[in-house]
C-alpha positions, 0 to 999 in steps of 0.5 A: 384673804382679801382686805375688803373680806376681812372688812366685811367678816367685822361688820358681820361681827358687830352687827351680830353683837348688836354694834352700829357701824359700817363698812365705810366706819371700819375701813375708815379706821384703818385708812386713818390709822394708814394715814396718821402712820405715813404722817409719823414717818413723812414727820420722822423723815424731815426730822431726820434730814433737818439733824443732819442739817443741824449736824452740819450747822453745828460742826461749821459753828465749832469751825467758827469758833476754832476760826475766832479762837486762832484769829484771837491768839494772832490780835493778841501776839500782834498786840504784844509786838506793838506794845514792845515797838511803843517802848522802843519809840518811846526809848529812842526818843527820850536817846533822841532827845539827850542827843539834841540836847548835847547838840545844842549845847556844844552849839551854843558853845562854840556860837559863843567862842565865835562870837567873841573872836569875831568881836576881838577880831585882829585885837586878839591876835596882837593879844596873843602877839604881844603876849606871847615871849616869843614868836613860836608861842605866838604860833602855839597860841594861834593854832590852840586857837584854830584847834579849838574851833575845828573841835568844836565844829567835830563835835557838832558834826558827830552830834548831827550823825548821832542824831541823823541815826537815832532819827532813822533808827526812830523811823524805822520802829515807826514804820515797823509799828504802821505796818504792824497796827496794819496787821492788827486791822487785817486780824481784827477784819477778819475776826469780825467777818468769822462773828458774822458767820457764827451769828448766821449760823447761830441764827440758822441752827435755831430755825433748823432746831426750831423745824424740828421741834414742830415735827416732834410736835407733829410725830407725837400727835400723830402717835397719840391719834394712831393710838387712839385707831388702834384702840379703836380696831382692837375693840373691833378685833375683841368684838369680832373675836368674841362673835365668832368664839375666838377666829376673826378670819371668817372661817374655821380656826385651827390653830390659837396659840395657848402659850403665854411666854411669847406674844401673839403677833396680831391678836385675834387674826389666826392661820386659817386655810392650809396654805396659811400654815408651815411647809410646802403648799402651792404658791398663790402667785407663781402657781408652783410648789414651794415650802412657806416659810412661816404662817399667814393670817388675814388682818385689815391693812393697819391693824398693828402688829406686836412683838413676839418678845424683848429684843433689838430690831435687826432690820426694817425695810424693803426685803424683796418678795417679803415686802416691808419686813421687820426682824427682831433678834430675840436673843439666844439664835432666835429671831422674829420676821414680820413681813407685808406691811403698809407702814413701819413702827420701828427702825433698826437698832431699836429696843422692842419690848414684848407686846410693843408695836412694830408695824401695821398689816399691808400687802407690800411684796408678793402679796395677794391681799392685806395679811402677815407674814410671821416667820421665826428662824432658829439658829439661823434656820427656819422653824414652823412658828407655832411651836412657840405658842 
């Protein structure tokens, strides 16, 4: 059964309940009801490709932080080793210091003993001449004389060394700390070069989320006016169902399914032909014999599709001549296939409850019109889907 039939076979119903509406009005509903599916989806789509965006941004950011957090800990190392520089240059100094003083001091000294021989000059050898008791004191007192000028110049030359080394020692702790402060600089470069990138990244994370928000903001619209059209067609299904004693398809029913545990995939669109149904038939398409392995009933393109039960979606995708396909596991070796569709209402791994939407009536795959094709496996095996209702 084609879309454009089904189409008509509504407009026939309303017209005979006395509704105004047209077939531009009734395929308008499920055209929209398309549209508004494919925006959700375009919607989801983005904001799916924009989380892992943001999944990307966010680990570079964690990247950052370990970045800063390790930079952090060398800045700080490197400020406990110029800390422990700084007392020694200030230690070696105060070392430097006491030994200039003793310098000048055993200078000052030993100035002063010269100074006074130099004034006395040959007087102080008479001196000692005259006052020795003999000519070897003579030369004692000469050489005490003599020994004590070489000592204190000994002294000074051991005080220059002193200080000589303690300068060196002294420039060398400078040094150490130039270089170390140089190190410092580099960390503290490129701990702010790792800020910078945090920033942008922050930055970028904001818009990517901010991204995302309008597409929730686009993809909950969308739902709300899907719900609104489905609505719509569901009151034009009741309608139709109710002009024409409960079959929507335009021909003889001979099937309504009466049992309550399980939902009914598209309420009010039931197998009608003989090809609709379980079992061998010829196939519409490849013109052979073939078993069917579910049953078939005409709908609009859009019209929703409802769980048969509470379970978790296995699939929803692309599955060859099925076309877009949904399967849910029901639990206990009992799965549900919905095959054909124009657009998807869940994705796998989803929790569906009985009666939720799970997609829309099209004719993707090996399809010769708007319709679905509902299947129910057991244990793994195909069954003929009627026994449940």
């Amino acid at each position: 059964m084609t879309k454009k039939h089904i189409i008509s076979g509504i407009v026939g119903m309303m017209v005979t309940l006395g509704i105004l509406i047209s077939p531009v009005n009734a395929a308008s509903l499920t055209e929209q009801l398309a549209e508004s599916n494919q925006k959700q989806a375009a919607a989801q789509y983005q904001i799916d490709m924009t989380q892992n965006t943001i999944a990307g941004i966010e680990a570079e950011i964690g990247k950052a932080n370990e970045e800063m957090s390790r930079i952090t800990g060398v800045i700080d190392k490197i400020n406990s080793e110029i800390a422990v520089l700084e007392a020694n240059i200030a230690k070696t100094q105060e070392e430097l210091n006491i030994a200039e003083a003793k310098r000048k001091e055993q200078e000052e000294a030993m100035n002063e003993r010269v100074r006074t021989m130099y004034m006395y000059g040959n007087g102080s050898m008479l001196e000692f001449l005259f006052t020795s008791s003999d000519f070897a004191d003579f030369v004692t007192k000469v050489d005490m004389s003599r020994y004590i000028i070489e000592s204190d110049k000994a002294s000074l030359d051991a005080l220059a060394e002193t200080k000589k080394i303690i300068d060196e020692k002294k420039a060398k702790i400078e040094a150490d700390r130039l270089q170390t402060v140089s190190k410092k600089t580099e960390q503290e470069t490129a701990l702010a070069q790792q800020q910078e990138i945090k920033a942008q990244k922050d930055s970028l994370l904001a818009q990517n989320q901010a991204i995302v928000a309008e597409y929730q903001a686009i993809v909950a619209a969308e739902a709300a006016n899907a719900a609104s059209i489905e609505a719509q067609v569901r009151e034009m299904m009741a309608a139709q169902a109710a002009a024409s004693g409960g079959s929507t398809t335009g021909g003889s029913t001979t099937f309504v399914p009466s049992n309550g545990t399980y939902q009914w995939p598209c309420p009010g669109y039931y197998p009608s032909a003989d090809d609709d149904f379980f079992g061998t038939r010829l196939h519409p398409i490849w013109g052979d014999y073939r078993t069917h392995y579910g049953v078939d009933m005409g709908a609009p393109s859009g019209t929703p599709i409802l769980a048969m039960g509470n379970g978790a979606v296995l699939s929803a995708g692309w599955n060859g001549g099925y076309g877009n396909c949904v399967i849910v596991d029901l639990g206990n070796g009992l799965q549900a296939m919905y095959a054909h569709m124009c657009g998807f209402a869940v994705s796998a791994g989803q929790t569906v409850n009985k009666g939720d939407v799970v997609g829309y009536v099209g004719s993707t795959g090996d399809s010769t019109g708007a319709h679905l094709h509902f299947g129910v496996l057991s244990g793994g095996s195909f069954v003929d889907p009627l026994g449940y209702f």
